[in-house]
VOVORO-371636 format. One line per 5 residues: number of its first residue (from 1); their letters; for each residue x, z, y of C-alpha. Coordinates in nm, 3 decimals. Each point is the difference from the previous one (the first is absolute). Layout:
N
NUM	A	X Z Y | ...
***
This chain:
252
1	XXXXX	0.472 -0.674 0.310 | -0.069 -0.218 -0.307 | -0.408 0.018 0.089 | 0.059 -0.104 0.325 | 0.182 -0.320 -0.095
6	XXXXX	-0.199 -0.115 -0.216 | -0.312 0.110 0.148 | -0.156 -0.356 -0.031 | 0.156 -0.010 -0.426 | -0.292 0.159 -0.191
11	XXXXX	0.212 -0.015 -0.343 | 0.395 -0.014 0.077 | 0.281 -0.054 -0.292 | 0.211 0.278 -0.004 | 0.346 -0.053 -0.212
16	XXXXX	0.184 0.350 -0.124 | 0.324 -0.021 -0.085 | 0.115 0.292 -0.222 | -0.238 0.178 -0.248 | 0.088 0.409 0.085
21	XXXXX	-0.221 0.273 0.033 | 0.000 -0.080 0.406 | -0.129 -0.337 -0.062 | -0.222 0.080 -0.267 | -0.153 0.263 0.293
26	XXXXX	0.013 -0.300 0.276 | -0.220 -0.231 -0.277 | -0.273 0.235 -0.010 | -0.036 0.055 0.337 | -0.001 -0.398 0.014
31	XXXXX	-0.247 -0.031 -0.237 | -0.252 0.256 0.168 | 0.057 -0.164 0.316 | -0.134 -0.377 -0.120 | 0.340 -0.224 -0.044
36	XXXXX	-0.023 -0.348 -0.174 | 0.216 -0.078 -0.255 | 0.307 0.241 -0.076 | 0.299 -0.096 -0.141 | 0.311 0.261 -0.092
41	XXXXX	0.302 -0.110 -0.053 | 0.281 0.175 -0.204 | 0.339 0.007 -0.221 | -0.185 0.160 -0.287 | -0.276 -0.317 -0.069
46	XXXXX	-0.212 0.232 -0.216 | -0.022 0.308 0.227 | -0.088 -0.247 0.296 | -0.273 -0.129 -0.249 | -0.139 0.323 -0.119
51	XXXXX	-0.053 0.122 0.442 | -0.122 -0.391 0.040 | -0.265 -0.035 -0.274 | -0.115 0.392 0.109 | -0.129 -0.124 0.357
56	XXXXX	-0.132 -0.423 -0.125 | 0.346 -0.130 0.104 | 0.317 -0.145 -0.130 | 0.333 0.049 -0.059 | 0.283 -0.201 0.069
61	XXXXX	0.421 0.039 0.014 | 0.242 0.078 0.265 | 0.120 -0.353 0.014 | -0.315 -0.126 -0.011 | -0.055 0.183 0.362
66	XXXXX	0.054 -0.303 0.223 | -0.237 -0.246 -0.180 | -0.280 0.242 0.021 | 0.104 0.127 0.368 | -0.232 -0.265 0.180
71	XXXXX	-0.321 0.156 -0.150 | 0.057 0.296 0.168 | -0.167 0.170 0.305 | 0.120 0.379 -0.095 | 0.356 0.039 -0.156
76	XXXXX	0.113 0.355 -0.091 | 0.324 0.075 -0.184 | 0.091 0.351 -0.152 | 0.290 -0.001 -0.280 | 0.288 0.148 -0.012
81	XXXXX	0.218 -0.310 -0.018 | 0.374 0.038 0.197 | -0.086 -0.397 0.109 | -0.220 -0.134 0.203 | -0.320 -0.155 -0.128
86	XXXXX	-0.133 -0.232 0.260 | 0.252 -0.197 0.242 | -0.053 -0.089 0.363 | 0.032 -0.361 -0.127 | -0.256 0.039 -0.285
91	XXXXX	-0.239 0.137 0.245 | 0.084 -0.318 0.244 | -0.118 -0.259 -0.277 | -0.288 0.204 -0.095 | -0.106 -0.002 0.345
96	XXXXX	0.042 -0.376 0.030 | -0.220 -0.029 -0.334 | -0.278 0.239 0.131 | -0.003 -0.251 0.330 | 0.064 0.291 0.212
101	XXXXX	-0.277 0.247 -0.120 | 0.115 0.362 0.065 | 0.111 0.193 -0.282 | 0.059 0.390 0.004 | 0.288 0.181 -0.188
106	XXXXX	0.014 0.390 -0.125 | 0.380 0.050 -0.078 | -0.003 0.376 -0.162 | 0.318 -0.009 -0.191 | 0.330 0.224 0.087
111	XXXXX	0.220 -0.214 0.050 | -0.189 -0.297 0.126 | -0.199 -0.273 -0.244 | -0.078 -0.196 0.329 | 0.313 -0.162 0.203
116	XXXXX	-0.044 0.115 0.329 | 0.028 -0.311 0.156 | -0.343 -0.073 -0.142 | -0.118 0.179 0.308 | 0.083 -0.264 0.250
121	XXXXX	-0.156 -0.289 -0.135 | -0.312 -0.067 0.171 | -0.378 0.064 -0.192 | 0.196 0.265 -0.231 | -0.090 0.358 0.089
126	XXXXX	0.248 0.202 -0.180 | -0.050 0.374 -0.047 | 0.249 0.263 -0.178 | 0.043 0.363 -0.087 | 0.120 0.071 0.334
131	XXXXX	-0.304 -0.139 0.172 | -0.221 0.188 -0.207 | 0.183 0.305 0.096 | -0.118 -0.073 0.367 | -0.368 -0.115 -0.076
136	XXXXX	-0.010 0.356 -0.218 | 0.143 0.167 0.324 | -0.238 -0.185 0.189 | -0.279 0.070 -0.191 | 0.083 0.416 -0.009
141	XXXXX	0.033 0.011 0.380 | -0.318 -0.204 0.080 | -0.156 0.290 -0.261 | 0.150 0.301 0.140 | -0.130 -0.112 0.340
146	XXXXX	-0.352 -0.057 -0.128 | 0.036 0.318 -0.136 | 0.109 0.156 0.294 | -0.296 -0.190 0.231 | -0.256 0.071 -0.264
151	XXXXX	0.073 0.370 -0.008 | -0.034 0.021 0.381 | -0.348 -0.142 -0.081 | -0.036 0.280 -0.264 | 0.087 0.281 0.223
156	XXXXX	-0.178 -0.145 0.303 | -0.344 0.016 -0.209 | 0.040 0.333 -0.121 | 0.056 0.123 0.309 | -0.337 -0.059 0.058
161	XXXXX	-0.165 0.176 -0.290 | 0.290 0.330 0.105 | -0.138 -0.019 0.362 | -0.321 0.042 -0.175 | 0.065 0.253 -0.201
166	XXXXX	0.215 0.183 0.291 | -0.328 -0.020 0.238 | -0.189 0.233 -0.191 | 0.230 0.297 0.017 | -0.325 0.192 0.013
171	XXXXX	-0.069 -0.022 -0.372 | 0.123 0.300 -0.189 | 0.111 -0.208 -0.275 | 0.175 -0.227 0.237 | 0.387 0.099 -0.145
176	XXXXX	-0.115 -0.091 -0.341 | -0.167 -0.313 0.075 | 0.320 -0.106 0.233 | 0.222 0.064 -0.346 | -0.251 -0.200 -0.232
181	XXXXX	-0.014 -0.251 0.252 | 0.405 -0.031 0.048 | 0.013 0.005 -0.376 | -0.195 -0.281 -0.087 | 0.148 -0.180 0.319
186	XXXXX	0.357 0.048 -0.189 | -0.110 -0.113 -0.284 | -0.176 -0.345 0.139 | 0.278 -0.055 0.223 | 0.252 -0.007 -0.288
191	XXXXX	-0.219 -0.228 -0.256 | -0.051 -0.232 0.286 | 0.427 0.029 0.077 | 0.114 -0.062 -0.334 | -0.277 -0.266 -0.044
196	XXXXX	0.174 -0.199 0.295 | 0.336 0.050 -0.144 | -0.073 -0.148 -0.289 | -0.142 -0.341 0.226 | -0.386 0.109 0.066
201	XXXXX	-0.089 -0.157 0.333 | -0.045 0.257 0.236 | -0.296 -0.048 0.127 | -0.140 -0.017 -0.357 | 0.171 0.376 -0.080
206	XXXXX	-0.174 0.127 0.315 | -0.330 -0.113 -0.058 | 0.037 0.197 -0.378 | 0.129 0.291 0.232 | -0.334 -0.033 0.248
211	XXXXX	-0.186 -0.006 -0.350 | 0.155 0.292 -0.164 | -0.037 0.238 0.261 | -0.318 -0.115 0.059 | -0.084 0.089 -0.331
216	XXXXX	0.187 0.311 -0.002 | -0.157 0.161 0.304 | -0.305 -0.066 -0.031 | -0.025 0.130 -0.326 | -0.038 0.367 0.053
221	XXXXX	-0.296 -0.038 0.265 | -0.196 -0.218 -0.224 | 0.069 0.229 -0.332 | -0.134 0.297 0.252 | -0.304 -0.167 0.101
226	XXXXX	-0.094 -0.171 -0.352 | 0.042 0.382 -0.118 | -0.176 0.166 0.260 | -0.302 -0.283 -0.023 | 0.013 0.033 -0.359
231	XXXXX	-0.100 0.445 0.065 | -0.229 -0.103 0.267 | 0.246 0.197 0.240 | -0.139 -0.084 0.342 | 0.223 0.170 0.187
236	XXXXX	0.350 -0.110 -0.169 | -0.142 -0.361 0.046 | -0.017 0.068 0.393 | 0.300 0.166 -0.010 | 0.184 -0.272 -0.147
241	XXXXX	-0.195 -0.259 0.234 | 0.060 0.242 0.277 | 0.412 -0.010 -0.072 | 0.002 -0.371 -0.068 | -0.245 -0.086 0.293
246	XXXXX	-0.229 -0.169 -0.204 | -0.305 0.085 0.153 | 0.107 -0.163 0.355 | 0.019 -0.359 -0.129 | 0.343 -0.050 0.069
251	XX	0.147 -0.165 -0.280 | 0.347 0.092 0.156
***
């Protein structure tokens, strides 16, 4: 959400308040992502200092929250304070100050840093624990169906290399082949699964899937006639041309 808001801000101020292991977590992902200047804010002066000078910013005190509240586009707050941090009326002056300018607030305390009435004030975009919950949700349903399309995909292409396979029932060897073949299948079909659980676009794990069995079933024909070129066998190579209709022009 925060990208999209300040889509047109090359370099936003982001102000932490608290100085955990959460926010230390939420300042390098910050930092990796571009932001301006960073300030953290915190009861312990020193520990806010020693997160602050880590990352090129500065650290400030908890009272010293609503003179520095203006600068900010990005506010996130993670302690572990009983009290709120930020008011709905310190968030209505800063707003005033920043002329209106949209700023965007990451409350991930339990209980709250953030008053909830922060939420209704207009150009604040206030998001908590619970809404992450629902973007994570969100996020693993979106996957799972991706997953789910993406392995149609899967099966739907195979299918095609099986009705290969099954069309030559003529080959003595066919059993063995159909077993190799469903083997490797298996095993590209899974790679290319968990790849896509784990957020690989889809497409993207079934074009390493067309690779790999590519790859893989080709291998044995091309072995056979490197070896059988290799002894000068004339009559493996037309064999193996023979099975693989090589000698027909048909690439297919």
């Amino acid at each position: 959400p925060a990208k999209q808001i300040f889509a047109d801000l090359p370099k936003p101020t982001a102000l932490l308040i608290g100085a955990g292991d959460t926010t230390e977590l939420v300042v390098r992902h910050l930092h990796e992502n571009g932001i301006g200047r960073l300030v953290v804010a915190n009861r312990t002066l020193e520990r806010a200092h020693i997160l602050a000078s880590a990352f090129s910013g500065y650290a400030i005190a908890l009272d010293e929250i609503p003179a520095h509240l203006g600068e900010a586009d990005i506010v996130i707050a993670a302690t572990a304070s009983p009290g709120l941090m930020l008011t709905a009326a310190q968030a209505r002056a800063c707003l005033k100050q920043r002329r209106r300018r949209p700023i965007f607030m990451l409350d991930l305390a339990v209980p709250r840093d953030i008053e909830p009435a922060v939420a209704e004030l207009n150009d604040v975009y206030l998001y908590t624990v619970d809404d992450l919950k629902d973007i994570i949700q969100e996020n693993l349903r979106s996957r799972q169906a991706a997953a789910a399309q993406a392995e149609e995909i899967i099966d739907h292409q195979v299918e095609h290399f099986m009705g290969w396979v099954r069309a030559r029932d003529s080959v003595a060897s066919i059993d063995l082949l159909r077993h190799r073949a469903e083997a490797v299948r298996d095993e590209a079909v899974a790679r290319a699964l968990r790849q896509i659980e784990r957020g690989k676009n889809p497409a993207e794990a079934l074009q390493m899937l067309a690779d790999a069995l590519t790859n893989k079933l080709i291998h044995p024909p091309c072995a056979g006639l490197r070896e059988a070129a290799a002894r000068g066998d004339a009559e493996m190579l037309n064999l193996i041309k023979s099975l693989y209709r090589l000698n027909d022009g048909n690439s297919r």
